[in-house]
N, C-alpha and C positions, 0 to 999 in steps of 0.2 A: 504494500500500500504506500503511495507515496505523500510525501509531506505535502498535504494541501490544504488549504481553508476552508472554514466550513462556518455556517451561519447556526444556530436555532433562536427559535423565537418562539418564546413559552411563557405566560404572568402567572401562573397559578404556582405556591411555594410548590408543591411537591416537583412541580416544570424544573425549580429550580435547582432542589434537592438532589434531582438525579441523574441532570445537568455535570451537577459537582461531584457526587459520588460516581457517575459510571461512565459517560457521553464524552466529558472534559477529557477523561483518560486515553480514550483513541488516540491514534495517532493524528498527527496534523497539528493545527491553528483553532480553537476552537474559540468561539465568540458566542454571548448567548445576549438576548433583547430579552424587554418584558414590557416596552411600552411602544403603542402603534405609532406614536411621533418618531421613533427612534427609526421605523421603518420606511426610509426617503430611499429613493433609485442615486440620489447623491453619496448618500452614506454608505449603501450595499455597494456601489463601484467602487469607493475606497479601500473595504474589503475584497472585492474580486471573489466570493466562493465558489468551492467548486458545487454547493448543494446549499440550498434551504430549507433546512428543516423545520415545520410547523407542530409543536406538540399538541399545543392546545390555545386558540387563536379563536376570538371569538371578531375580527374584523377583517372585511374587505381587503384583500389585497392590491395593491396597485398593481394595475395592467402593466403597465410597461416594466416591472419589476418578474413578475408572472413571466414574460415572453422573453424576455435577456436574460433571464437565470434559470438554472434548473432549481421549480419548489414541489418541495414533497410533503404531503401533509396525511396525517393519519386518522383514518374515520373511523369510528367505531359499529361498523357492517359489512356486509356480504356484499358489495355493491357488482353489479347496479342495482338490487336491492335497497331500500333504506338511504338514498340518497337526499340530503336539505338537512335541516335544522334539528336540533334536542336528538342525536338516534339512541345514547342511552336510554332518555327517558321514554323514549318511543319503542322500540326492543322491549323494554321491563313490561311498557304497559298492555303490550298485544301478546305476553305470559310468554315471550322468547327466555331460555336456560341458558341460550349458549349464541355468541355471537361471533362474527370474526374482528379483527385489528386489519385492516388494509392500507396498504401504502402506497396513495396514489399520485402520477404529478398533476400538479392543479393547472390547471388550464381556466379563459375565460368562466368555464360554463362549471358552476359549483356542482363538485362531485366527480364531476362525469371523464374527469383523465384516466389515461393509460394506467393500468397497476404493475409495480414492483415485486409485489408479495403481501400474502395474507397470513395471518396467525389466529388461534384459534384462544378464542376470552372466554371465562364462566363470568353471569352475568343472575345466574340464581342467589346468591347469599352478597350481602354487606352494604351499605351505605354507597352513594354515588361516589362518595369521595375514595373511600376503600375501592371501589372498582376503578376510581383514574388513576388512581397510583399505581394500581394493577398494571394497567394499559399499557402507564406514561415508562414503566421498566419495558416489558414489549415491545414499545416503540422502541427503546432505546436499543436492545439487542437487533431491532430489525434495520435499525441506524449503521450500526457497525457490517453489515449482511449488505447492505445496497452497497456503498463505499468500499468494500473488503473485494467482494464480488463483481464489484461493477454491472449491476442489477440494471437489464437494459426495462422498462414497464409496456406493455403490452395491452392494448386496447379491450376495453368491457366488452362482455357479450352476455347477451341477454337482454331484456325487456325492463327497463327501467321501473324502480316503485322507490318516490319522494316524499319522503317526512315534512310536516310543517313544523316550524320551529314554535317554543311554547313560550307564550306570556306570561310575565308574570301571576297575572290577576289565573292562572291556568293551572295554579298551586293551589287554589282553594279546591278543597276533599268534593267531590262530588259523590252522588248515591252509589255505594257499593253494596255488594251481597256477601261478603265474606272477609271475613281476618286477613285474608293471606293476602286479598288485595288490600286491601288499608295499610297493612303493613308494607307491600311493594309501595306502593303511592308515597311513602313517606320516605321510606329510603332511598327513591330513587332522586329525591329534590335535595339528602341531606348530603350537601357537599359546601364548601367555603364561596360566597360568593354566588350563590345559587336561593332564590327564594324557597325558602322552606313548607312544607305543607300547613295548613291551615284551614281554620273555619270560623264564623264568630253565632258566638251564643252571645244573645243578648246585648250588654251593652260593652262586649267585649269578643278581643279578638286571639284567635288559640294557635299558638304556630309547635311542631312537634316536629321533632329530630329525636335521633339516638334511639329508636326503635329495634326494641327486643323481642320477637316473637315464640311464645312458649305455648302450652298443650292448655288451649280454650282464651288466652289473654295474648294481651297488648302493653308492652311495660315504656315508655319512650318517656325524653324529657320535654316538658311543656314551660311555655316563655308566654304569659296573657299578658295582652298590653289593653286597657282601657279605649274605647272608640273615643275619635275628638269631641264628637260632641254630647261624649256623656262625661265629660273631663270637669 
């Protein structure tokens, strides 16, 4: 592998974490971003890399950065499968166990580039957050495999199916029929930086993380905040 430069751009700590503990260690030049100002076509040329790595990027990338560079970004499906917005939390809630990590390069059209390679993620047990850390190691072995390899990506085949990305206000618990989804519903929102599940009784409003699922219960931490105008 030769000494060469390499980009990632990740905000989430665990992006960074693993960044330092595992990614950094590669060989080459490694540089990591965590903020989308930092991400100018002026900047990236001054680096020159030979790859862009996307771990967990929740903006737009710039076209002309897109098209002069190779960027590779990691989605959490089978694509073309699951292609757009939220696909954790979109996976969890159509009762998927098991999804893929693909590495695809981005092109104008979200999603829909050529893939490098896919890995296989359990997506039944833990918190969303627990599951991107999962991922964001994943990624990271799949980081050293493109590079190492010289992973040429090879265009989707199949019939496209597009996730909507979710809103906020998309956290509030809607009618469920069972434990198992109440509990998935909440797990799949509890991660840093992600609106948590919730609902409001009364003159207040109930947000819940940290959900524990045992034999007939629900055990999770609950955060009530007062509505403004019952303040």
């Amino acid at each position: 592998m030769k000494d060469k430069t390499y980009l990632v751009a990740g905000y989430k700590p665990w992006n960074h974490r693993i960044f330092d503990e595992v990614i950094s260690r590669y060989p080459g030049r490694w540089h990591l971003i965590g903020d989308p100002e930092q991400l100018s076509l002026k900047a990236v040329r001054v680096l020159n890399p030979r790859y862009i790595f996307f771990l967990h990027w929740s903006w737009k990338v710039p076209n002309e950065i897109v098209k002069e560079y190779e960027c590779v970004c990691f989605h959490m499906t089978d694509v073309p499968y699951g292609r757009g917005g939220s696909p954790l939390q979109n996976i969890i809630l159509k009762g998927h166990k098991h999804t893929k990590i693909t590495a695809l390069r981005m092109t104008e059209k979200m999603d829909a580039g050529p893939v490098y390679l896919k890995d296989d993620l359990c997506v039944e047990s833990g918190s969303a957050e627990e599951i991107y850390i999962r991922a964001t190691y994943k990624s990271a072995d799949m980081i050293e495999r493109i590079i190492s390899q010289d992973l040429k990506p090879v265009p989707q085949r199949g019939e496209a199916t597009v996730f909507k990305r979710r809103r906020p206000e998309d956290s509030e618990i809607p009618r469920l029929h069972t434990l198992h989804q109440l509990y998935n519903f909440i797990r799949m929102l509890d991660a840093e930086g992600y609106p948590r599940a919730f609902f409001y009784y009364k003159d207040f409003r109930y947000e819940l993380s940290r959900a524990t699922l045992y034999d007939g219960r629900i055990e999770a931490n609950v955060i009530i905040t007062p509505l403004e105008d019952s303040k």
